[in-house]
N, C-alpha and C positions, 0 to 999 in steps of 0.2 A: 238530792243535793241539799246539805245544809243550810239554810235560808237565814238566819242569825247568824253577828261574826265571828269568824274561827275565830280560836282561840290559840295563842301564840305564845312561845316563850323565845325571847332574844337574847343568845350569847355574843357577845362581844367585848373586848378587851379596854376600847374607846368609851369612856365613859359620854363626852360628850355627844360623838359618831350616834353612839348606843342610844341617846335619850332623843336624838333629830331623828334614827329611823324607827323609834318608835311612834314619837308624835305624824311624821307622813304617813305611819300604815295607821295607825288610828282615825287619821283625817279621812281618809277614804270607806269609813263608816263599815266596813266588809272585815275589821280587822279588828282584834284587841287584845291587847296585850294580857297576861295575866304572872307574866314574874320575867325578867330580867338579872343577867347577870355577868360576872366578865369569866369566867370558867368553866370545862367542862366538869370537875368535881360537883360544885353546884348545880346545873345543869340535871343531873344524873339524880343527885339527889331530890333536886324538886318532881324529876318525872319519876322518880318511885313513891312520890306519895302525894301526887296531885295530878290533876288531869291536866292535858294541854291536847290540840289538837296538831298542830305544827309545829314545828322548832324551825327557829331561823339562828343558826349558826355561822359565825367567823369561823374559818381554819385557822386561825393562830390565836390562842386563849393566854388567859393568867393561867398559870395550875402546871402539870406536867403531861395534861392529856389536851392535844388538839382536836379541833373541831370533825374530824374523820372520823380519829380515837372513841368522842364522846358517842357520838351516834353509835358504834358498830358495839359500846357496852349498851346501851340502851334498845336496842335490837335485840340483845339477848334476850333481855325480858317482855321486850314491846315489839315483836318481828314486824319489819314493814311502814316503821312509825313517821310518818311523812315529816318529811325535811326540807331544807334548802340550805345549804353550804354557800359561802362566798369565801374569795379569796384574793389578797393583792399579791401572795408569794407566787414565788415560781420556782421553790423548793423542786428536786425531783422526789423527796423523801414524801412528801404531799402526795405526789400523783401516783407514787410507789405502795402508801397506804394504801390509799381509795382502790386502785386498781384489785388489789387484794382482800378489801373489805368485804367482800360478795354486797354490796349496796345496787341492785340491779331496776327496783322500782319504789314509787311511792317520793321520790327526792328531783331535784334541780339541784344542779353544781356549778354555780360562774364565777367568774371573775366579776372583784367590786366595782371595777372602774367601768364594768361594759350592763352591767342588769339592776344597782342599787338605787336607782328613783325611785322610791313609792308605787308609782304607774309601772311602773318594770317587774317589781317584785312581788307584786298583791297576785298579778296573772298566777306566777309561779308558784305562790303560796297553794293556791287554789290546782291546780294543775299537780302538787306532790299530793293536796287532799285526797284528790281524786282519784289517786293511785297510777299517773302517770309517771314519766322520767324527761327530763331534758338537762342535756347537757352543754354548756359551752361551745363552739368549734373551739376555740381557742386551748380550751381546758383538755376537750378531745383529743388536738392535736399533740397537747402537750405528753398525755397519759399513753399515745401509743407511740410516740418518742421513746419514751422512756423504759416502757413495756419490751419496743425492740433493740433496744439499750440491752436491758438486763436480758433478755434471751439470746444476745450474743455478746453475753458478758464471760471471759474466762472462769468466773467461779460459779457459771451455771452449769459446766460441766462436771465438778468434783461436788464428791459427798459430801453431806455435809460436815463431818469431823476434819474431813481435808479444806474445805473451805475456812473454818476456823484458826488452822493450823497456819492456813495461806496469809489470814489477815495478820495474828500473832509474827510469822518472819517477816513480812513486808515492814512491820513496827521496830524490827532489829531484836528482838527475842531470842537468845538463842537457845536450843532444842531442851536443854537442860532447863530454861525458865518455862517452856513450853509443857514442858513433860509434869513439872511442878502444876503450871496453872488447873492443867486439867483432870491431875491425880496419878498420871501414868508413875510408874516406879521404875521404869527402866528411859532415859530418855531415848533408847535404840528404837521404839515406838516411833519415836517422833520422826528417828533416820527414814525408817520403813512408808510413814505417811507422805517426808517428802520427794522419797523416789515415788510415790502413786502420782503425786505433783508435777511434779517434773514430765513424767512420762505422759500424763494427761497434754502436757503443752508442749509435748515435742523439745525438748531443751536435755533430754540425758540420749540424744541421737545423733548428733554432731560435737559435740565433747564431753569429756568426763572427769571435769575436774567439777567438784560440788559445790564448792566454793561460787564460781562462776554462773552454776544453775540455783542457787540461793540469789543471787543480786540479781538474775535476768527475772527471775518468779517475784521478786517484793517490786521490779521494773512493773512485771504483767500485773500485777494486784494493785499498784499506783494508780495506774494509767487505765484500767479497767477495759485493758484491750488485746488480743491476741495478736502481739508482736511477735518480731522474727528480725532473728541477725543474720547478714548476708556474709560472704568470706571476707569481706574488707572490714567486716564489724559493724556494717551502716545498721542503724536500726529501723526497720519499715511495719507498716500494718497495711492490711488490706481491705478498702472499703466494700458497700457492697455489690460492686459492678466486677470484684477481683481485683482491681487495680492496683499497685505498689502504692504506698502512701508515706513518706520519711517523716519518722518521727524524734524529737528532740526533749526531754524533760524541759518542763515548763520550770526553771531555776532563775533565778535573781540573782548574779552574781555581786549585786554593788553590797556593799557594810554598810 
């Protein structure tokens, strides 16, 4: 075990946030900082050309790479490179990253409002040094929400060229713009990918007019749910007990 203070670099977007949870992990003598900054670009750049022992990371940065982002480019070159992520979002695009990141050990991932005292964070520091893991309940709870979200999400069924296609109509594209974006020369292509669509969610088996299976498919891509129209037209989904579920677009009719 290390016996002198790690050595930490602090991303954070809060300049002043940034420079208070500096001074508490330094007060605690176990801890020192040696660069700060509010981005991952920076971030990346200092740990390619200076040592650090820990990174203590915000999820939400200046830059265009969040706090996930930065770590899983620094992984590449540093495999393993002990971390601590905090966050006040509750983004699902956050826990969509990480879930994906392969981030399996060497890190701690919380929420700021539940682990960021000083006395909270230092355990943690030392705990990613070590090449443990801890996560959040909260964070947990929220990652495998969202996990089983997307694994019974309608476009985890279609390939991924049909998934593309899906998001494209759901935006009102039509096949002709579609065909253009992604280089095809016939837009009949595009015909062909969305009867693959269609037939995937059951919508070219009770009518056939296409028209109708275009607005019920940019409905299922909205709404990010396998719906289903009854004979009277009601619109339902079914949670996961099987149960009928009536569903309504979420619209604002007032001007």
């Amino acid at each position: 075990m290390k016996a002198e203070p790690l050595k930490i670099l602090v991303a954070e977007d809060n300049l002043k946030l940034r420079k208070s949870i500096i001074s508490g992990l330094e007060e605690s003598g176990k801890i020192r900082s040696v660069f700060d900054c509010d981005s991952g670009e920076e971030t990346i750049r200092y740990c390619l050309e200076e040592d650090t022992d820990v990174l203590l990371l915000d999820v939400r940065l200046a830059g265009k790479l969040n706090g996930i982002e930065t770590i899983i480019a620094i992984r590449k070159e540093f495999p393993r490179k002990p971390v601590v992520i905090y966050s006040i979002q509750d983004s699902d695009e956050y826990f969509r990253t990480f879930r994906s990141s392969g981030i399996l050990s060497h890190y701690a991932y919380v929420r700021k409002s539940n682990y960021l005292l000083p006395q909270m964070v230092v355990p943690l520091i030392r705990l990613a040094y070590d090449g443990k893991s801890f996560i959040d309940p909260e964070i947990e709870s929220r990652v495998t929400e969202v996990r089983e979200k997307d694994e019974n999400s309608p476009l985890a069924v279609l390939e991924p060229n049909e998934r593309s296609v899906a998001e494209m109509l759901a935006k009102g594209f039509s096949n002709e713009q579609i065909a253009q974006h992604f280089g095809f020369k016939d837009k009949r292509t595009i015909s062909r990918i969305n009867g693959q669509i269609y037939s995937a969610w059951g919508l070219n088996e009770t009518n056939s007019d296409e028209k109708v299976a275009r607005t019920r498919a940019a409905l299922i891509v909205l709404s990010n749910r396998f719906l289903e129209w009854d004979v009277d037209e009601k619109i339902f989904y079914r949670n996961s007990s099987g149960d009928r579920i009536p569903w309504t677009p979420n619209i604002d009719y007032r001007s």
